[in-house]
C-alpha positions as CSV (number, residue, x, y, z in Angstrom):
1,X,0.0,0.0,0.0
2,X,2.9,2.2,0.4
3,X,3.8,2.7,-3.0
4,X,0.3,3.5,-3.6
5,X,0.6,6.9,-1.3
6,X,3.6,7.9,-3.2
7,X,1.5,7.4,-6.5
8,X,-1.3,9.1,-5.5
9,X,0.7,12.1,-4.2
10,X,2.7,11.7,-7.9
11,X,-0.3,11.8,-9.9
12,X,-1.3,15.0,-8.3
13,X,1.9,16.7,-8.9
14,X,1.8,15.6,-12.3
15,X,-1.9,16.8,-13.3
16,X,-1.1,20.1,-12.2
17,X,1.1,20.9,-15.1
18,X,-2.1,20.4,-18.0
19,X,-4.6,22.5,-15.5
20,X,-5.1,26.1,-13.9
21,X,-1.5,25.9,-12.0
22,X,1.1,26.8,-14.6
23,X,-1.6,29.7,-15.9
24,X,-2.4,31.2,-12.1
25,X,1.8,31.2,-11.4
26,X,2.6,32.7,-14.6
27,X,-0.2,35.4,-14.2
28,X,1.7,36.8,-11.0
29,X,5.1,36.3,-12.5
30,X,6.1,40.0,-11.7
31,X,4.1,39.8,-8.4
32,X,5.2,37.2,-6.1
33,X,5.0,33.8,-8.2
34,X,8.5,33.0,-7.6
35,X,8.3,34.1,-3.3
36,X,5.0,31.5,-3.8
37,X,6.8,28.9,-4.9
38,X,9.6,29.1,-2.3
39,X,6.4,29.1,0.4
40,X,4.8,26.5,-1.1
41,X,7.5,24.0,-0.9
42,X,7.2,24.0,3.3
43,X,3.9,25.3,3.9
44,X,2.4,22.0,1.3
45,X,4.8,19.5,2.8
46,X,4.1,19.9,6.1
47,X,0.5,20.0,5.8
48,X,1.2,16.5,3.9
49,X,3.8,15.7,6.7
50,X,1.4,15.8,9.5
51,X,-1.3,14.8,7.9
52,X,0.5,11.7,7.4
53,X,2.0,11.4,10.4
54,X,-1.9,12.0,12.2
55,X,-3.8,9.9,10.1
56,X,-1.4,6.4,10.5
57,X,-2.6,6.5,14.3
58,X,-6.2,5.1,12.7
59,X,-5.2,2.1,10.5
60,X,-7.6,0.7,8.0
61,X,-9.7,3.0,9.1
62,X,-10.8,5.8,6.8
63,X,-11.9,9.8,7.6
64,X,-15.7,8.9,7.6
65,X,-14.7,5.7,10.7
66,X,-13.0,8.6,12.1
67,X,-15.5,11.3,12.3
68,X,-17.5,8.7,13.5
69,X,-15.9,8.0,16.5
70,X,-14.9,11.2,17.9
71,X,-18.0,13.4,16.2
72,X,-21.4,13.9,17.0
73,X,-23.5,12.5,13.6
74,X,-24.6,15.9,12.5
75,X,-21.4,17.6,13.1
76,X,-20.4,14.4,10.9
77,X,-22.9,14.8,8.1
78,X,-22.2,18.9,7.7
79,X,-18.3,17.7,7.2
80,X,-18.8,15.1,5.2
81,X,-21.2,16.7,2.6
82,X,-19.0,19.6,2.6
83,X,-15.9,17.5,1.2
84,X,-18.0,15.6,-1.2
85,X,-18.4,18.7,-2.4
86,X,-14.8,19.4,-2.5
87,X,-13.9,16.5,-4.3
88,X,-16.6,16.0,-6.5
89,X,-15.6,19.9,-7.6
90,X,-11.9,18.7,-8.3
91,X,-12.6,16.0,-10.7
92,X,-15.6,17.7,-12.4
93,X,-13.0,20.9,-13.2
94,X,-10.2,18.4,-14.6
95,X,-13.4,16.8,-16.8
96,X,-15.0,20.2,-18.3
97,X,-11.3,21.6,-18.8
98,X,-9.9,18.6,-20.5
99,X,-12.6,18.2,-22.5
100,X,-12.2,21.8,-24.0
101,X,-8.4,21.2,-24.6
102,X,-9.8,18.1,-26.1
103,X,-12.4,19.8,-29.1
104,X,-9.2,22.7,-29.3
105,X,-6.3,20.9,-30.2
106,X,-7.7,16.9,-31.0
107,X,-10.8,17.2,-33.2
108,X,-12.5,21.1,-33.6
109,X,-15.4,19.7,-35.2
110,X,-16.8,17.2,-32.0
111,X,-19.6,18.6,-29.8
112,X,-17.7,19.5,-26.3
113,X,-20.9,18.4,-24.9
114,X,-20.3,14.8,-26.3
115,X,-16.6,14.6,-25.2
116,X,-17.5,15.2,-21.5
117,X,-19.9,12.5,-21.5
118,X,-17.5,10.5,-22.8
119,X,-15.1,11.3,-20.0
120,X,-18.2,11.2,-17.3
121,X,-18.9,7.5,-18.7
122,X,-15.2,6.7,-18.3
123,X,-14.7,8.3,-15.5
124,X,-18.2,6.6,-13.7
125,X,-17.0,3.6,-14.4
126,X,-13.6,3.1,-12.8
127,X,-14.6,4.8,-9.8
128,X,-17.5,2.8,-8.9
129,X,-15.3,0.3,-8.5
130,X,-13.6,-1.4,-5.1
131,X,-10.7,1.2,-3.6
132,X,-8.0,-1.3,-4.7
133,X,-9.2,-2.0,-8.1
134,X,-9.6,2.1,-8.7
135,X,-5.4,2.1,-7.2
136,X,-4.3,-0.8,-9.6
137,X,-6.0,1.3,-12.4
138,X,-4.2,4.5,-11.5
139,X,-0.7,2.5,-10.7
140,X,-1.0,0.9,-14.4
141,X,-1.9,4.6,-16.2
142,X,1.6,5.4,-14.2
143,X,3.2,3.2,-14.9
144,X,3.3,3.3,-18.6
145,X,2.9,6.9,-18.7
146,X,5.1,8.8,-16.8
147,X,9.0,7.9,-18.1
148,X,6.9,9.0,-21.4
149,X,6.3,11.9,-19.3
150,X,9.8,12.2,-17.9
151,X,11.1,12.3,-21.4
152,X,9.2,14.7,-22.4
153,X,10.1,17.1,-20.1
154,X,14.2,16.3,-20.6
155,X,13.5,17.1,-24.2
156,X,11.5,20.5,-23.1
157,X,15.1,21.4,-21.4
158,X,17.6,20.3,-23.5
159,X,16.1,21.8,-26.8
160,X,17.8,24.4,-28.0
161,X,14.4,27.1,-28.2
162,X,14.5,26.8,-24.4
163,X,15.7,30.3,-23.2
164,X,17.0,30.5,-19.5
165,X,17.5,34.4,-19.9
166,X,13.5,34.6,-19.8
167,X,13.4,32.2,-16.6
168,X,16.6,34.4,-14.8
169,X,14.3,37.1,-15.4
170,X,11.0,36.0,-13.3
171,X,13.8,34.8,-10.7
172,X,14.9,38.6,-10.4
173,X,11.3,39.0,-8.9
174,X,11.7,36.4,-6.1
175,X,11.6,39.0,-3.7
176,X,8.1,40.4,-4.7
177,X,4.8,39.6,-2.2
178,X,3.1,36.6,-3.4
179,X,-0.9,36.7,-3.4
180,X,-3.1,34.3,-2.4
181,X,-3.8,32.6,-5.5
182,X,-0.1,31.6,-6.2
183,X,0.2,30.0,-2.9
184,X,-3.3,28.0,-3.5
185,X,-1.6,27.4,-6.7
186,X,1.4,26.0,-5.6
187,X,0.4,24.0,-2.5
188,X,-2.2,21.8,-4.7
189,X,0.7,19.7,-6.2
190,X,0.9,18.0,-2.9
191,X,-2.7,17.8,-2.5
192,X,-2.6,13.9,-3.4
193,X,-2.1,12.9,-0.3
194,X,-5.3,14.0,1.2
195,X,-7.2,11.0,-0.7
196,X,-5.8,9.0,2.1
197,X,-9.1,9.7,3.7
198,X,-10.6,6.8,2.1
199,X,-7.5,5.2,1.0
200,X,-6.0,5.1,4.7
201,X,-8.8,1.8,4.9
202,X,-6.0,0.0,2.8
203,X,-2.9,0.9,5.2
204,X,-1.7,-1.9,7.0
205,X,-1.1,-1.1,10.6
206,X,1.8,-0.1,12.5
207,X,2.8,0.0,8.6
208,X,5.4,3.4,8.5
209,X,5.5,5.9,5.3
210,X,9.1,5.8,4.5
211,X,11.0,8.6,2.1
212,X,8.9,11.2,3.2
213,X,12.0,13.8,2.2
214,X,11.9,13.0,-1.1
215,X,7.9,14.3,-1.7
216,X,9.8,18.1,-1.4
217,X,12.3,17.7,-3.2
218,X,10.1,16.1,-6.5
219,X,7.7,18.5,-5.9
220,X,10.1,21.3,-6.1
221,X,11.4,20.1,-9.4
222,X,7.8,19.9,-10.5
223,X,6.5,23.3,-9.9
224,X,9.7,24.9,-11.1
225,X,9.7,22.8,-14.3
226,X,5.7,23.7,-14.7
227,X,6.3,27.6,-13.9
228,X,9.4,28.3,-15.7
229,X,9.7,26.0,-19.1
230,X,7.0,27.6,-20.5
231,X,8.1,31.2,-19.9
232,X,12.0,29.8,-21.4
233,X,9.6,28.9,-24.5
234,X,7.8,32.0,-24.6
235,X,9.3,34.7,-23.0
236,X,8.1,36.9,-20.3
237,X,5.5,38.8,-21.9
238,X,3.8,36.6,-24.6
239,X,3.6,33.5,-22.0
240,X,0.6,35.0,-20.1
241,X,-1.2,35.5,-23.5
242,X,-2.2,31.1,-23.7
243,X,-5.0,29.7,-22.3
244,X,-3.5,26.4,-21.3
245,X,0.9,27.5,-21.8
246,X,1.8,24.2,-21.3
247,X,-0.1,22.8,-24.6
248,X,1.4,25.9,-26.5
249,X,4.6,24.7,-25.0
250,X,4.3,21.0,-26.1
251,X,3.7,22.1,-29.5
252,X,6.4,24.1,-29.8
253,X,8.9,21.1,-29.9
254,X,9.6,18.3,-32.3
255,X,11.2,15.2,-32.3
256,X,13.0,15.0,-35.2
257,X,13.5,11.1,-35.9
258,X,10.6,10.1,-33.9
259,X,7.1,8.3,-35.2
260,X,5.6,11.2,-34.1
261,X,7.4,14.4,-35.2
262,X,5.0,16.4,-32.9
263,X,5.4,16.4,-29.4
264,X,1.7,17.7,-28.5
265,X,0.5,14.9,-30.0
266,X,2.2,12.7,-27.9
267,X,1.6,15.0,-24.8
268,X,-2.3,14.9,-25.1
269,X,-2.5,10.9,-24.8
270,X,-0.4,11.1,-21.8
271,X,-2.5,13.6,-20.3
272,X,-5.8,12.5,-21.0
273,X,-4.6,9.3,-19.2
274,X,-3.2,11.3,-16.0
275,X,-6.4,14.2,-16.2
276,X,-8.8,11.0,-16.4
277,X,-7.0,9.4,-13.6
278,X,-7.0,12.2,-11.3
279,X,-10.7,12.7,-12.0
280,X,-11.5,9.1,-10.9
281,X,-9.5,9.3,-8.1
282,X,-11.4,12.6,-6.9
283,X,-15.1,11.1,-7.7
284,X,-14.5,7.9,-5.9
285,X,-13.6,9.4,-2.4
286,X,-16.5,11.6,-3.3
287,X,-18.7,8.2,-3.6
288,X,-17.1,6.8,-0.9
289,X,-17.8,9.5,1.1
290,X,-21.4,9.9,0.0
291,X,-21.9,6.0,1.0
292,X,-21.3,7.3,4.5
293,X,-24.0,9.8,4.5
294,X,-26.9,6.2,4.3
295,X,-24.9,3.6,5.2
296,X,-27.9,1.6,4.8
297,X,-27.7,1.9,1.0
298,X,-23.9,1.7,0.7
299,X,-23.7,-2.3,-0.5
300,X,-26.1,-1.5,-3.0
301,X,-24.9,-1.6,-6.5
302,X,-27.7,0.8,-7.4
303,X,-27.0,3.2,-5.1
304,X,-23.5,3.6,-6.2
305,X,-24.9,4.0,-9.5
306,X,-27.3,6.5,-8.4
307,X,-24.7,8.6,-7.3
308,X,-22.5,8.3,-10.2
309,X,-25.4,9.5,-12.4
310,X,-26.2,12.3,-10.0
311,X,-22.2,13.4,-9.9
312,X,-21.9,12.1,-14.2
313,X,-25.3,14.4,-14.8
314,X,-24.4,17.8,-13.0
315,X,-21.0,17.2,-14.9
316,X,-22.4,17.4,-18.1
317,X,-25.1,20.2,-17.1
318,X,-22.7,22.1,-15.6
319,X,-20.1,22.0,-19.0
320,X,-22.7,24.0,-20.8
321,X,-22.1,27.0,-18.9
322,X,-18.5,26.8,-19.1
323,X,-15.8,28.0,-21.0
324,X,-12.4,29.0,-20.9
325,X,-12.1,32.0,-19.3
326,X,-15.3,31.4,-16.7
327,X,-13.4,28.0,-16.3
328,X,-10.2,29.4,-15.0
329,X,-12.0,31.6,-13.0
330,X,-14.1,28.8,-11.3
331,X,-10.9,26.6,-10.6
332,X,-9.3,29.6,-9.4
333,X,-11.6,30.2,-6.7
334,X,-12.1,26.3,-6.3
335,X,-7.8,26.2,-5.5
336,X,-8.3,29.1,-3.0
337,X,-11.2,27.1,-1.0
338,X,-9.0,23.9,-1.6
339,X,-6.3,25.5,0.5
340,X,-8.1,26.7,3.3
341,X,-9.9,23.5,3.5
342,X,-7.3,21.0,3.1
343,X,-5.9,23.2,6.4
344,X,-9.4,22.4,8.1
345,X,-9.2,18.6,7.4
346,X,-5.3,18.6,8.5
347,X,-6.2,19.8,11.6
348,X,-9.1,18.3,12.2
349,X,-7.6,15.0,11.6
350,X,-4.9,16.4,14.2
351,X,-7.3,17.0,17.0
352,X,-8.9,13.7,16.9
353,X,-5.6,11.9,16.5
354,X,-4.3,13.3,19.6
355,X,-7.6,12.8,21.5
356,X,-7.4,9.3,20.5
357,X,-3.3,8.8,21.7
358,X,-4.7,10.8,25.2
């Protein structure tokens, strides 16, 4: 199960890059990206830290078994509906916004409407499934994706259009006050871990997280390779001018003696697999969580179904009053709630945890 913690905080990291991140950093670039970057680095890996470190005192026992030992039921059924909520939001923004990037840069001529139900469809359908079965479906779309991924990125650093100039530049502005939205921004990469709420069921006990050091130092070389590639590709002033940089930025190399001579090609299929696995990450703690609130109903393959439909139909509803700019908004506003609620479930996870070793 270990492995599986580092994977889920991985996958994270990694769907960042496609998303709102790389576009909310680079639109403070002058004011205070580069200070929320340095910020984010301690302030995200301690929340993961003890997080981690709180939640191992309550093997195979997941956040709703938690709650209900130490909470009253409706101080239990306010939290719990609130981070359904949460999580339902994250993988219904990675659905809507991939499935623009999709129509954009796959096939123009497809109704958007008809790509997200595909994703809703695809999406329903893993995370209905048992918790293990929805990890060994993540671990395999890892598996054979990211060295693609790793490649990718080598080649985005070693090509010779890459210009460090433009990323010494933004670094000159290190000392500017970061706002709020770059810190929500660049905290979220190590927001994987917080699935351990459901996933802490599979934790064997008295079972240790090993390497936690290493979470810092990956994520580190994530957000400064998400931030700054784009503006080496770019420049400083044309960068904040793309709707998604990081799909300008895949397009903008080539592989010269590969199948594929276009690396956004290539960079799509490995992100609809990571985007798709995020989102069915996200909607099953969000089911899982939403078993909790009738327990009596939660071994009923209907009811599962129910609430994939309810989740799968708002989805698709919702997609209709979207677009680009109103998107990045939303997820905007969504990161800057995620922060200050991920804070809330750290601590409350903290309180209970101690109350429980007292």
């Amino acid at each position: 199960m270990v492995r599986y913690f580092y994977y889920l905080v991985l996958l994270n990291m990694l769907a960042n890059i496609i998303l709102f991140v790389p576009r909310i950093l680079l639109s403070h670039r002058f004011e205070g990206s580069m200070m929320s970057l340095v910020l984010s680095i301690p302030i995200g890996f301690t929340l993961l830290y003890v997080f981690v470190k709180s939640i191992t005192k309550f093997p195979g026992q997941g956040f709703p078994e938690i709650l209900k030992q130490h909470a009253p039921r409706w101080v239990r059924i306010l939290i719990l509906i609130y981070f359904i909520i949460i999580w339902y939001l994250a993988g219904m923004i990675t659905l809507i916004a991939f499935s623009e990037i999709t129509k954009k840069y796959i096939n123009p001529d497809i109704s958007s409407m008809l790509i997200v139900l595909a994703f809703v469809i695809v999406v329903g359908m893993i995370a209905r499934l048992k918790s293990e079965s929805v990890l060994f479906c993540m671990e395999i779309l890892l598996v054979t994706n990211v060295p693609v991924i790793v490649w990718v990125l080598y080649k985005s650093v070693t090509n010779e259009s890459m210009q460090y100039d433009a990323c010494f530049e933004i670094a000159t502005h290190i000392l500017n006050r970061p706002t709020w939205d770059s810190i929500s921004a660049g905290t979220y990469i190590f927001t994987g871990y917080t699935n351990l709420v459901i996933f802490n069921r599979l934790l064997k006990p008295n079972k240790k997280i090993p390497l936690l050091w290493t979470i810092p130092i990956v994520g580190t070389c994530v957000l400064l390779t998400s931030f700054l590639i784009p503006v080496g590709y770019h420049g400083t002033m044309a960068v904040n001018t793309y709707i998604y940089p990081w799909i300008s930025t895949s397009d903008s190399m080539r592989v010269e003696f590969g199948l594929v001579e276009r690396v956004l090609f290539i960079f799509m299929l490995l992100y609809t697999n990571i985007s798709l696995a995020g989102s069915f990450i996200h909607w099953h703690v969000g089911i899982e969580f939403f078993k909790e609130l009738i327990p009596s109903q939660k071994e009923k393959s209907y009811f599962t179904w129910a609430v994939i439909a309810l989740m799968g139909g708002v989805t698709f509803l919702l997609s209709y009053f979207f677009n680009d700019n109103s998107l990045f908004d939303f997820g905007t506003i969504y990161l800057n709630v995620r922060l200050a609620s991920e804070i809330a479930l750290v601590l409350i996870i903290v309180i209970f945890a101690r109350r429980k070793m007292a």
